[in-house]
C-alpha positions as CSV (number, residue, x, y, z in Angstrom):
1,X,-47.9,-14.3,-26.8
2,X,-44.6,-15.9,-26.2
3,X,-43.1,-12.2,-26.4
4,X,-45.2,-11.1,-23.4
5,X,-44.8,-13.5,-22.0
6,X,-40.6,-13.2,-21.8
7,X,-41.6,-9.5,-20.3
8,X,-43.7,-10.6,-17.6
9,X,-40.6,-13.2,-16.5
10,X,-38.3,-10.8,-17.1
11,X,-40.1,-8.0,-15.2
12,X,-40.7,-10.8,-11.9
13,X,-37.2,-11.7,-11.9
14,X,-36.1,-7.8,-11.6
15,X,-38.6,-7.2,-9.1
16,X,-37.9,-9.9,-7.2
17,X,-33.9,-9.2,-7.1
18,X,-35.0,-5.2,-6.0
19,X,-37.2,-6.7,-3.1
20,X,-34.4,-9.3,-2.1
21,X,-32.2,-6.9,-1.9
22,X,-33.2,-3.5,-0.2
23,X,-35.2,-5.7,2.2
24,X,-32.4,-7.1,4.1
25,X,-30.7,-4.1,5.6
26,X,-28.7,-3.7,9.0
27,X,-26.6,-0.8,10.5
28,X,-22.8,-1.2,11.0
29,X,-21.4,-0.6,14.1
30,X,-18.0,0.5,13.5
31,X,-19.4,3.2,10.3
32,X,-22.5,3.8,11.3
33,X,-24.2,3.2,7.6
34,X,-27.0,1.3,6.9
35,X,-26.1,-1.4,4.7
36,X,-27.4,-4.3,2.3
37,X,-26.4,-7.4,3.4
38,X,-27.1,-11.1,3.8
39,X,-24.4,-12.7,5.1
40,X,-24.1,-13.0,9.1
41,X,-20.4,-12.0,10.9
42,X,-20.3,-16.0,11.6
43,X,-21.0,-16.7,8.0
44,X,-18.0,-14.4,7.3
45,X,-15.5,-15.9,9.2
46,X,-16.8,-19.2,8.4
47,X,-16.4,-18.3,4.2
48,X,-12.7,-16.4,4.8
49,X,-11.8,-19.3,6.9
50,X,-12.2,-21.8,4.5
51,X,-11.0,-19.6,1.5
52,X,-8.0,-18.8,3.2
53,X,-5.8,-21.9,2.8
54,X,-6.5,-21.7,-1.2
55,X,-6.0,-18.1,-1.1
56,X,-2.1,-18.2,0.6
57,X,-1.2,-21.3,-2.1
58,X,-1.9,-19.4,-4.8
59,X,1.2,-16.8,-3.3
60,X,3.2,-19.8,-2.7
61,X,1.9,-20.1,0.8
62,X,2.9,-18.9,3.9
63,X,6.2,-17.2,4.4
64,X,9.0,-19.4,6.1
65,X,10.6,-16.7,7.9
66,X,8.4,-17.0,10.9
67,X,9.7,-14.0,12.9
68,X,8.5,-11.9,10.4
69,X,5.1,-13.3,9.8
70,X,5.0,-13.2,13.8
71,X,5.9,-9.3,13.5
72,X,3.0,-8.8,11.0
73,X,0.7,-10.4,13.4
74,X,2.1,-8.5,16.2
75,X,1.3,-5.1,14.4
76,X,-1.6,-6.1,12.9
77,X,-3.6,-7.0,16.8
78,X,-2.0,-4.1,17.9
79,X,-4.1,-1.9,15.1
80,X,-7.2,-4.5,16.1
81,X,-6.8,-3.8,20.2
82,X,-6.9,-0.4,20.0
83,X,-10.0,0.2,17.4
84,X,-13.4,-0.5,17.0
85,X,-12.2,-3.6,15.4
86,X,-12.2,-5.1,18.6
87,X,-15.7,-4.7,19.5
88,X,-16.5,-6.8,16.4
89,X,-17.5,-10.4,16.3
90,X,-14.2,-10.6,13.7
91,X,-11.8,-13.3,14.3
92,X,-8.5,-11.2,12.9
93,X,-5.6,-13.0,12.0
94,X,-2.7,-11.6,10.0
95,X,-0.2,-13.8,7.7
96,X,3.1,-13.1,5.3
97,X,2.9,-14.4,1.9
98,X,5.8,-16.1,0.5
99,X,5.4,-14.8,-2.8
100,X,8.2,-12.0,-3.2
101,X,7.4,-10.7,-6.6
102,X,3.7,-9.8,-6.6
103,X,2.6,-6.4,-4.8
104,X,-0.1,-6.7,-2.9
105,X,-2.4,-7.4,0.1
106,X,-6.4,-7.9,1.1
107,X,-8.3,-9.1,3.5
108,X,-11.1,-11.9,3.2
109,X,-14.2,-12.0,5.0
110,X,-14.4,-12.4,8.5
111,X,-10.8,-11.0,9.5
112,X,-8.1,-13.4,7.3
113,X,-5.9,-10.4,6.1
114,X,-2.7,-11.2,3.3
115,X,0.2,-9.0,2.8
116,X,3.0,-10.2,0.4
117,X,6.6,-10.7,0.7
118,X,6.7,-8.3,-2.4
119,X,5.0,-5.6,-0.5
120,X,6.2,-6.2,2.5
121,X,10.0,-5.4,1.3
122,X,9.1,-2.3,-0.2
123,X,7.9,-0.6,2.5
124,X,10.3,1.9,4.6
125,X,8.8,1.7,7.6
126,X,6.1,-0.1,10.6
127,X,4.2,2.2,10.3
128,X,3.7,2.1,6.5
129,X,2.9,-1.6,7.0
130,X,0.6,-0.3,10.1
131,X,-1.3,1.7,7.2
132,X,-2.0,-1.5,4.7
133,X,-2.9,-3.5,7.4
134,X,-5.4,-0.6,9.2
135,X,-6.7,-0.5,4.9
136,X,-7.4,-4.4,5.2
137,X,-8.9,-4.3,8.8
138,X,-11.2,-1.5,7.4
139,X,-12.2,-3.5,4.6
140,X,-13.5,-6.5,7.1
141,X,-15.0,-3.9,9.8
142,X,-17.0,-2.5,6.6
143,X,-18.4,-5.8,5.4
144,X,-17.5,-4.7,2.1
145,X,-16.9,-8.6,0.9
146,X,-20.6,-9.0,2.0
147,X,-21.6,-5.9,0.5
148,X,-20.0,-7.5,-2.5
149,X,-22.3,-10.4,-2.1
150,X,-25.5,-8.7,-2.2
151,X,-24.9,-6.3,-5.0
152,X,-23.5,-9.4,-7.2
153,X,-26.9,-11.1,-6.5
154,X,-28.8,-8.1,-7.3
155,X,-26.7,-7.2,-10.7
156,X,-26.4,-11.1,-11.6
157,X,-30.4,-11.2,-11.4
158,X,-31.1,-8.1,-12.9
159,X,-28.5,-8.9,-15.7
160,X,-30.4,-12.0,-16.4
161,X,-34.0,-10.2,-16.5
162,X,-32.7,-7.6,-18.9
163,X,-31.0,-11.0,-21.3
164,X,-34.7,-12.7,-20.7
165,X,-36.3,-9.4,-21.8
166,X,-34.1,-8.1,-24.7
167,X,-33.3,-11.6,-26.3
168,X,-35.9,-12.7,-29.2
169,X,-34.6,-16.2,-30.5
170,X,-36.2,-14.9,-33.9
171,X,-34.2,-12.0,-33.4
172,X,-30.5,-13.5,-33.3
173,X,-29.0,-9.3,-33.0
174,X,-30.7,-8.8,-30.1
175,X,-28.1,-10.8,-28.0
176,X,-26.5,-7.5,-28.5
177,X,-28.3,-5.9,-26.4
178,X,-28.3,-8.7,-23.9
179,X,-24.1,-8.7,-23.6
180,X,-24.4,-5.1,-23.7
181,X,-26.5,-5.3,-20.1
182,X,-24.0,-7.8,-18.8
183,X,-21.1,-5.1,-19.3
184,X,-23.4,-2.3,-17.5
185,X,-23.6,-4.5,-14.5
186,X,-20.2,-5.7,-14.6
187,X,-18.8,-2.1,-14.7
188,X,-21.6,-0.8,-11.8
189,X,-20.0,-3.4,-9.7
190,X,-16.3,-2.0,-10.4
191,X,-17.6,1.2,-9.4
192,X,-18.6,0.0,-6.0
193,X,-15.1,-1.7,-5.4
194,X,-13.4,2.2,-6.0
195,X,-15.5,3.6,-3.5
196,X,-15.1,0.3,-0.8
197,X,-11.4,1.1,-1.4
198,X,-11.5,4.7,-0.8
199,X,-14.0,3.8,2.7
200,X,-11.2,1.6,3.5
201,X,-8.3,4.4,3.1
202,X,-10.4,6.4,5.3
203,X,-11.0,3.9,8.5
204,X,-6.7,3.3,8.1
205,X,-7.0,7.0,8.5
206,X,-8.7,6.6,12.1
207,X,-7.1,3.7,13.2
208,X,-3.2,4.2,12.5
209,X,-3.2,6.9,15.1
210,X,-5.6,5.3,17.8
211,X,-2.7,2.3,17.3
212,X,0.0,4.8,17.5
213,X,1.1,5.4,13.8
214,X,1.1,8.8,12.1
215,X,-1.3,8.0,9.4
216,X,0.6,10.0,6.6
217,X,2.6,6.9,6.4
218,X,-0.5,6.0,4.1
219,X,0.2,8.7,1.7
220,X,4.2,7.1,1.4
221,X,2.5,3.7,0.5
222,X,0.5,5.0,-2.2
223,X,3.7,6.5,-3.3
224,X,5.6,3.4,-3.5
225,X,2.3,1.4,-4.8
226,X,2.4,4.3,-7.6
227,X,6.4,3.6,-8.5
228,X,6.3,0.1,-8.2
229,X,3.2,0.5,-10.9
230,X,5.2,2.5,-13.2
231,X,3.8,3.2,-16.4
232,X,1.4,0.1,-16.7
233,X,-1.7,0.8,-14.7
234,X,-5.1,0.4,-16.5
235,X,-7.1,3.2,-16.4
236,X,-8.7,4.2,-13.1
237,X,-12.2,3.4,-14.9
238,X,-11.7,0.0,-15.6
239,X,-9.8,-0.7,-12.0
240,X,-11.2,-2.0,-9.2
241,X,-8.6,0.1,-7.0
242,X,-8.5,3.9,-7.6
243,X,-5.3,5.4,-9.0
244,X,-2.8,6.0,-6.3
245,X,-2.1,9.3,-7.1
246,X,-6.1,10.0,-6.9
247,X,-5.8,8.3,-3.2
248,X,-3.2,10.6,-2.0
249,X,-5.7,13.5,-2.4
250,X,-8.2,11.6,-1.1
251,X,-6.0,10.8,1.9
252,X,-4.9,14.6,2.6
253,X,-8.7,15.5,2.9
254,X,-9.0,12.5,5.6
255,X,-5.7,13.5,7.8
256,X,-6.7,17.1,7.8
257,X,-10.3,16.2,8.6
258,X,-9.0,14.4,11.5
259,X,-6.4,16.8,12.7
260,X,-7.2,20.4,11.6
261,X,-4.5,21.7,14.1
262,X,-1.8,18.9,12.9
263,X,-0.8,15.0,13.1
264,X,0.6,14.8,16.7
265,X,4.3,14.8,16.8
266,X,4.2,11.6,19.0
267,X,2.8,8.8,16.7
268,X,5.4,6.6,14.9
269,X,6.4,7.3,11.7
């Protein structure tokens, strides 16, 4: 009895995560795809506004040379003004980490975008920084932090159905089997992180040259991101960020998708 009854809680608690989920759908307006969410834009902004402060400490804060976190901004609004980024609710603002060691940039929900000092230095060129900031914006306009949200609700509550169905307290092995669910839903979640990267790659693609950049400055980050990795990346299965070398491909396909007869001479390189 007390088995059955484990399956019947086990099988509500699925069902009920399924239903939560695929019921609350809406359609993006900058992609165009139908998407599982349930987090409003004003919940977004409201959630990256209040991470943000925590987020810039933990990069030593905000970087004291103020004409260059001014230039950031500047580039950054010019990406926003000129895209489908500015026909969103986002509040887009754009800030220079301090810390000069660590690689890196991303955006939190609602239009709070990071770049580091560290990153920042290693790029050639404004247009290069025009590409990681066009990644970040694309990240926002494609709500993949709410995205995120959803599909950690959903794993999280189907994780704990299958634990509540495969664990017999008279049965101490099969906790087992309930880790061994947790590590399915951790790595289906990865999964969607590669492919919310690759989305992102792809809207940089558009908006670099509606903003006036020549988007294969894209392909030249990835380059440095791949030096600067050097011969300690994880493998591409276990990272939430594809390979760089992988992107570059990926990129190519996009630019000649866009422009079969050429990037335009004109756009800054």
């Amino acid at each position: 009895m007390r088995g059955n009854l484990r399956y019947i809680i086990a099988l509500v608690l699925a069902l009920f995560s399924f239903v939560t989920y695929y019921c609350k759908r809406s359609v993006n307006e900058v992609t165009g795809e139908t998407q599982h969410v349930d987090m409003t834009a004003e919940q977004e902004i409201a959630l990256g506004l209040q991470a943000a402060p925590e987020m810039a400490q933990q990069y030593g804060g905000i970087h004291p040379d103020r004409q260059a976190g001014a230039r950031v901004e500047e580039i950054g609004q010019q990406i926003v003004r000129s895209t489908k980024a500015a026909q969103t609710p986002y509040k887009f603002q754009f800030h220079l980490l301090a810390d000069e060691n660590t690689i890196n940039a991303f955006a939190l929900p609602g239009g709070q975008i990071f770049i580091t000092a560290g990153l920042l230095k290693n790029l050639k060129s404004e247009a290069q920084v025009a590409g990681v900031l066009a990644h970040e914006i694309g990240h926002v306009v494609a709500r993949h932090s709410a995205e995120q949200v959803a599909k950690s609700q959903l794993t999280q509550g189907l994780t704990g159905a299958a634990a509540i169905g495969m664990y017999d307290p008279d049965r101490p092995s099969t906790a087992v089997s309930a880790a061994a669910a947790a590590m399915v839903a951790k790595l289906v979640t990865m999964r969607f992180g590669r492919e919310d990267e690759l989305e992102a790659d792809k809207l940089a693609v558009d908006f670099t040259p509606q903003a006036g950049y020549d988007p294969r400055a894209m392909i030249q980050v990835m380059q440095i991101l791949e030096q600067s990795g050097g011969g300690n990346n994880p493998p591409e299965f276990m990272s939430t960020h594809p390979n760089p070398g992988n992107r570059i491909a990926e990129l190519e396909k996009d630019i000649a998708a866009e422009f079969p007869g050429g990037v335009p001479a004109n756009l800054k390189k």
